[in-house]
N, C-alpha and C positions, 0 to 999 in steps of 0.2 A: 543638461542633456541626459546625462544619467538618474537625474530625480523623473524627470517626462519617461526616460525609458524604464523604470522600472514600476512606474504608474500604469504603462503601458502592457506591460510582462503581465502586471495582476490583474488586469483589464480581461486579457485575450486568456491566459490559463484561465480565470476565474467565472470568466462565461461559460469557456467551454465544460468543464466540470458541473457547473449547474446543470448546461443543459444535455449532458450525458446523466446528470442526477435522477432528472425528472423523465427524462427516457424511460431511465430505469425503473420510478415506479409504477411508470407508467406503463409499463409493458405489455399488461394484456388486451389497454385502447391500442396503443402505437401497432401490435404487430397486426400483420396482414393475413398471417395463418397462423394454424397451432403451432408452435416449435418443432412437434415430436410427430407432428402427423406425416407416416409413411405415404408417398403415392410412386410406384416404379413406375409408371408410364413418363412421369414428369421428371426423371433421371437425368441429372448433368443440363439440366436448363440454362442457357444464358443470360443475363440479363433480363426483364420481361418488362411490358404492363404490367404482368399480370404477377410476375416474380422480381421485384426491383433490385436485388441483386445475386439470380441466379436461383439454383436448387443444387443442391447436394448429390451426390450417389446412391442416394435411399429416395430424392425427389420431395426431400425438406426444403422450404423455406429459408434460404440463405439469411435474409433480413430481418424475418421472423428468429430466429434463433442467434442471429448478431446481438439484436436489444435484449432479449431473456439470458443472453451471453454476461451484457454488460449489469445486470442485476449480481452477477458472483461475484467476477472480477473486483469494481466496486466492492462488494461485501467483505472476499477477501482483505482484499489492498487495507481499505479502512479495520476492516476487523484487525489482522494481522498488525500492525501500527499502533494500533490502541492496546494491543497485548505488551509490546514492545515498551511505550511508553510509561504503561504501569510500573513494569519490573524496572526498566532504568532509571524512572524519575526517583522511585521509593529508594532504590541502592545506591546514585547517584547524592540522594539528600542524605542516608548516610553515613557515607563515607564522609563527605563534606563535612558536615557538619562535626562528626565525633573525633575525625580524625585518628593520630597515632597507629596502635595495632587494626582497628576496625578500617579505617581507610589501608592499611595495606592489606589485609586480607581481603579484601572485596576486589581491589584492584590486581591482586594476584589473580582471584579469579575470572577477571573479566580477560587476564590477556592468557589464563590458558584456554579460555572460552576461541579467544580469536584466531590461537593455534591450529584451531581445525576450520579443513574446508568447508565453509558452508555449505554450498550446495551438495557435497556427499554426505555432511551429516544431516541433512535434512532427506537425502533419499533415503539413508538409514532408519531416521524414524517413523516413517511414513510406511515405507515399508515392514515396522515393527507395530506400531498401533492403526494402521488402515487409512482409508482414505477418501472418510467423508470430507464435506467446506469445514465442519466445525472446527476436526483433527487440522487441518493442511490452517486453517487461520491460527490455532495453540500452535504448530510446529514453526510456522513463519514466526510470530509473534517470540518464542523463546530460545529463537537462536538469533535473531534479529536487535538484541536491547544493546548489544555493549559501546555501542555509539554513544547512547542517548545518556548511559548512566557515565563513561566520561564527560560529556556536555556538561550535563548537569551537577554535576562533580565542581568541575572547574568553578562556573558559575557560583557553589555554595561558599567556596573558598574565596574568590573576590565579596563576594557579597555579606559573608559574615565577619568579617574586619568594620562594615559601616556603624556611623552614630545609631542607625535606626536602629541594632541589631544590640550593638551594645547597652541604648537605652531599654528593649525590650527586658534584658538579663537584668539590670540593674531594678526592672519594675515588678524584676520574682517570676515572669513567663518562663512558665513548664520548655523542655525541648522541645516535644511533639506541637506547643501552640507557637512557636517562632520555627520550627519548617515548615507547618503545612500553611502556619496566615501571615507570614511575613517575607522567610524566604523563596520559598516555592512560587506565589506572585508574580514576584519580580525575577526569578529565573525562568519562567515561559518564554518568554520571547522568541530565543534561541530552541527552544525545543520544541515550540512550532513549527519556525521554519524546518529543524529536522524532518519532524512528521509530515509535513507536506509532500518534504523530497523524498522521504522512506516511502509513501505509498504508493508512486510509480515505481520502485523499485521490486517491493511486493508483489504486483501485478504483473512484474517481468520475472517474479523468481515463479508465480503460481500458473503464470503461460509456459514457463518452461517445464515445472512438474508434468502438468495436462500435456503438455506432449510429448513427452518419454512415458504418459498412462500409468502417474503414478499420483495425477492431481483428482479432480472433481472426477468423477465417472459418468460414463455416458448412460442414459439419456439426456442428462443433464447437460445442457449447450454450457462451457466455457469459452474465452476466447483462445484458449489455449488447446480444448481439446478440439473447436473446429480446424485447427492445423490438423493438428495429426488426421482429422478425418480427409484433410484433401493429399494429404503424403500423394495418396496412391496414385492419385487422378493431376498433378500437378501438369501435365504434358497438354493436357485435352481442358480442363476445369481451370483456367489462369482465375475465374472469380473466387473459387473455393481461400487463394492463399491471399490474392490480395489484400480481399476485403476487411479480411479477421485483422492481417498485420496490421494495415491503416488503422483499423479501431484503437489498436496496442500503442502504436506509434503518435497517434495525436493524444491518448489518454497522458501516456506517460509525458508526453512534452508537454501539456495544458497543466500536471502538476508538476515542474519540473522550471517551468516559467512563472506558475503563481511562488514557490518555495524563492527562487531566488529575487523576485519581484517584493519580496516580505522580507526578506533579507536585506536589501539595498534599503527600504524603507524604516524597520527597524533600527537597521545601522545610522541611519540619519536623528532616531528619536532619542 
């Protein structure tokens, strides 16, 4: 039952991620209107034919600006992830590896790293270096790694005790060519499934910047900063909040079901 169900987990995350993927590139077939195109007569629309879900306060395109929305998020989540993974995997391998004083200074620093609040040192830098996607993906991305470089930490140190590793030393292989083609390999696994789970994560930390207006900026549709634009109108506009959380809500749980659907599977291999 748990091998079916976690076939099942990668099944359902792993659809729905595609096809929010291809939404995404797809964005200028899929939407209905410009994202950005102002019309006040068409203000606070409900649902439509003609608007499928709703208009905005300026008489934007809800749905139009949903999928141009889901082009950042995505961008972030992955981009941010991928920053993350860099810095953990390389400090992570080594520590591991070199061990003695190098594994503990790296490890020193990773736990004053986790001493501070994430989320106010990240409004701190954001508000210190500005607040393009490119800035808010480096600010997620390196305050984000000290997971991954304990993961993959741990990993070096089961893994370089094996024959394969001992025979690579004894056949004269440099360090640098037994971490990046021998151990590194074989300690993926686990730091996939991380990255799976960090990128909903991401997307929850860069909806939360975009609504305190210190993420993406507007005109720029995020899903994060379409909240803040319905703050005002929450009473009268019930589509303005729904529609954006739903997107939030099944993105992060479609990667959140694949992460642990890869985890159960893994664990079995």
């Amino acid at each position: 039952m748990r091998r079916r169900a976690a076939d099942l987990w990668v099944r359902i995350g792993g659809g729905v991620i595609v096809a929010l993927a291809v939404l995404a590139v797809a964005a200028p077939s899929a939407a209905t209107h410009d994202p950005n195109a102002i019309d006040l007569l068409e203000a606070l629309q409900p649902p439509s034919a003609l608007h499928w879900l709703g208009t905005d306060s300026l008489g934007r395109d809800l749905y139009s600006r949903l999928v141009f929305g889901a082009r950042i998020s995505l961008l972030v989540g992955v981009g941010a992830i991928g920053v993350a993974m860099l810095i953990g995997t390389a400090l992570g391998l080594a520590a591991g590896w070199y061990g003695g004083w190098v594994d503990s200074a790296l490890m020193r620093f990773v736990d004053v790293m986790l001493c501070f609040p994430t989320f106010f040192l990240l409004l701190a830098i954001v508000a210190l270096i500005g607040q393009s996607v490119a800035n808010i993906i480096l600010i997620i991305g390196v305050t984000g790694w000290m997971g991954v470089a304990r993961l993959v930490r741990a990993e070096v140190l089961s893994l370089k005790e094996r024959e394969f590793i001992q025979a690579a030393r004894v056949l004269g292989f440099g360090a640098g060519r037994i971490m990046w083609r021998h151990l590194l390999p074989n300690a993926l696994s686990p730091v996939l499934v991380s990255a799976t789970l960090g990128i909903g994560s991401a997307i929850l930390v860069e909806s939360g910047l975009s609504f305190l207006g210190l993420g993406v900026q507007p005109p720029t549709p995020s899903w994060g900063n379409l909240l803040i634009d319905a703050k005002g109108t929450l009473g009268v506009a019930w589509w303005l909040t729904l529609y954006p959380g739903l997107a939030i809500l099944c993105t992060v749980l479609a990667f959140n079901l694949l992460g642990e659907g890869l985890r159960e599977r893994l664990g079995r291999s």
